[in-house]
C-alpha positions as CSV (number, residue, x, y, z in Angstrom):
1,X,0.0,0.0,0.0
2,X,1.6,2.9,-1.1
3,X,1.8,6.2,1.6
4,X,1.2,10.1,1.0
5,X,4.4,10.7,1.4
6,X,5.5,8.1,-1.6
7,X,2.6,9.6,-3.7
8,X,4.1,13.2,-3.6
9,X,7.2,11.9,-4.1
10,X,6.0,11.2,-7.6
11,X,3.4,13.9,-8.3
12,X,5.2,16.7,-6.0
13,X,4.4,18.3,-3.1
14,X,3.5,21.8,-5.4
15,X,0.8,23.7,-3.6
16,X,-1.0,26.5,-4.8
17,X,-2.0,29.2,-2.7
18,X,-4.4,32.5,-2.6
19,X,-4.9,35.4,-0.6
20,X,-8.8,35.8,0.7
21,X,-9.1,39.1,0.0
22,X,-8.4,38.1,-3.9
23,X,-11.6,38.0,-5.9
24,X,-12.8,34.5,-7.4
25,X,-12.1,35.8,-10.9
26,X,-8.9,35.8,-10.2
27,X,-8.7,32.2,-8.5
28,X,-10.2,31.3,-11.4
29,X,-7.6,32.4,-13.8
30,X,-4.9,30.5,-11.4
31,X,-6.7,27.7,-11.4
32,X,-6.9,27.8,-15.0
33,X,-3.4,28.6,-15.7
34,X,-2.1,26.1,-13.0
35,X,-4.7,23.6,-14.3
36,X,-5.7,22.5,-11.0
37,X,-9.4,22.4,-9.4
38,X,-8.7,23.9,-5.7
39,X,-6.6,26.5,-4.0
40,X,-5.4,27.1,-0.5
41,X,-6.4,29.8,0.9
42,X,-3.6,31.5,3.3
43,X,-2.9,34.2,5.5
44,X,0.4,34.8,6.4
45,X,1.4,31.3,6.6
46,X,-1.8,30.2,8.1
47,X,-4.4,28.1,5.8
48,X,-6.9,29.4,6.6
49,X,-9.5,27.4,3.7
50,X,-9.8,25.8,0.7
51,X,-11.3,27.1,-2.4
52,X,-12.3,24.8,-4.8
53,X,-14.0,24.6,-8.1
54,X,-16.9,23.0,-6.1
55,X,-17.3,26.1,-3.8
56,X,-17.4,28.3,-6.7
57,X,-20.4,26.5,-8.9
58,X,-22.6,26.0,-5.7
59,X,-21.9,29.3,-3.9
60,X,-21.4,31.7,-7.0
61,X,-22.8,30.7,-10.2
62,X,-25.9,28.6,-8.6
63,X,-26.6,32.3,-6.1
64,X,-25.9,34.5,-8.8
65,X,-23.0,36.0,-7.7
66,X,-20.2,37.3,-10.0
67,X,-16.8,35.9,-10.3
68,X,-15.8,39.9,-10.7
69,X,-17.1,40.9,-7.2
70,X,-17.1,37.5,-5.0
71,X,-14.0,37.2,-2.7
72,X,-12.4,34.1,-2.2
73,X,-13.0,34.8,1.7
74,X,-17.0,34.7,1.3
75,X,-17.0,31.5,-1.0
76,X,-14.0,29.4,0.2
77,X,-14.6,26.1,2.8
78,X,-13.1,26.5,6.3
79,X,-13.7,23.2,7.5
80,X,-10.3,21.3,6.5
81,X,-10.1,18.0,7.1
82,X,-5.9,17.3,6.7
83,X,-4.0,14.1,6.5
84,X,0.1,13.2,7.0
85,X,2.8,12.0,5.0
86,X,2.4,8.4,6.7
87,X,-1.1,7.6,5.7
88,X,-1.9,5.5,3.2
89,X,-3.7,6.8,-0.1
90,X,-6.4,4.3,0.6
91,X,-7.1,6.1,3.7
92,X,-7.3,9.4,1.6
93,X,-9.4,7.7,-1.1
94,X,-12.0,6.7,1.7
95,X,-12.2,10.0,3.4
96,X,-12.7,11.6,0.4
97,X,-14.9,9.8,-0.6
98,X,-17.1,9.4,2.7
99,X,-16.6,13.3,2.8
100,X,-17.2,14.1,-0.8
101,X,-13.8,16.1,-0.8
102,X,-11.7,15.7,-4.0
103,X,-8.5,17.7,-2.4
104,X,-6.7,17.1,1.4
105,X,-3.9,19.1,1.8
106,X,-1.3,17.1,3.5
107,X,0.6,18.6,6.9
108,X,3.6,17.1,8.0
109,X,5.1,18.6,11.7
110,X,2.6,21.2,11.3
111,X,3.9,22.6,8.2
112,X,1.7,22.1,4.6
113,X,3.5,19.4,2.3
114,X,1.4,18.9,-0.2
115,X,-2.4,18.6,-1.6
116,X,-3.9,14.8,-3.0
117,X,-6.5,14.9,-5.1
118,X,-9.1,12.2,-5.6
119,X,-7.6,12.1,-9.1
120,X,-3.8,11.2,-7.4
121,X,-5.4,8.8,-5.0
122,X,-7.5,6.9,-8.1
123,X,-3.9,6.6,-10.3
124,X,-1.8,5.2,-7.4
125,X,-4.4,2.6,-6.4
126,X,-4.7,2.0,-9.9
127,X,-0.9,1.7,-10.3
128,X,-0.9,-0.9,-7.1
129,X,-3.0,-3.0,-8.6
130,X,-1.6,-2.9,-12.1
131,X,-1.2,-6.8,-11.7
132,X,-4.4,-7.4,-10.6
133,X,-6.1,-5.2,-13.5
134,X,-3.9,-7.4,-16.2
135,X,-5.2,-10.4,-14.9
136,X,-8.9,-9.9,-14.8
137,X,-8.4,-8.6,-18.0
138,X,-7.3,-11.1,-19.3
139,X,-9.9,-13.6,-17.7
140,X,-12.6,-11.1,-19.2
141,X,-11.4,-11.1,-22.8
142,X,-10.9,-15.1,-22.1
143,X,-14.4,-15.6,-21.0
144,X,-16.3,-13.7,-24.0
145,X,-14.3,-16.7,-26.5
């Protein structure tokens, strides 16, 4: 089972950030440019939320807010559930998905190290079981001859 801390070893411990005062038009663009689907939101060096694509279909578009006006502050999540280095991505796959998150940022000492996606957690699984995959492959391709 492979750990956090081996997954960002591969994908990279990159995290983007954003100031709460910015307004979602502009963490839009970053989040274009970066293509990525969530943002920490900081202060100082204090997360202070996330801010994902999520917040801003449900909480802008749906309330008919504008991107140009809307600070990240008023549409970001403050409840942050974090994980460490020494889990294991099937533990982040299952709170994520018992959560509905797609992103955990990952906190190691007390200090951000990186972000997982559902996306990261779905390709390392994936990648574990890469024998496993082959094999029922082949049975299914077998079994239709």
């Amino acid at each position: 089972m492979a750990t956090v801390a081996q997954l960002l070893q591969i994908k990279g411990a990159n995290v983007w950030k954003i100031s709460p005062d910015v307004t979602m038009y502009d963490a839009l663009v970053l989040m274009a440019e970066k293509d990525i689907g969530a943002l920490l939101v900081v202060e100082g060096d204090q997360v202070i939320g996330i801010l994902t694509e999520r917040d801003y279909a449900r909480k802008v578009a749906l309330k008919g807010k504008t991107s140009q006006t809307a600070l990240v502050k008023d549409i970001m999540t403050t409840q942050i559930i974090y994980v460490t280095p020494d889990q294991t991505v099937e533990e982040c796959m299952a709170i994520m998905t018992n959560r509905h998150f797609r992103h955990l940022p990952v906190v190691e000492n007390g200090k951000l190290a990186g972000i997982v996606s559902i996306g990261d957690a779905v390709k390392s699984v994936i990648e574990d079981k890469e024998f496993l995959i082959g094999e029922l492959e082949k049975y299914i391709v077998g079994a239709r001859f």
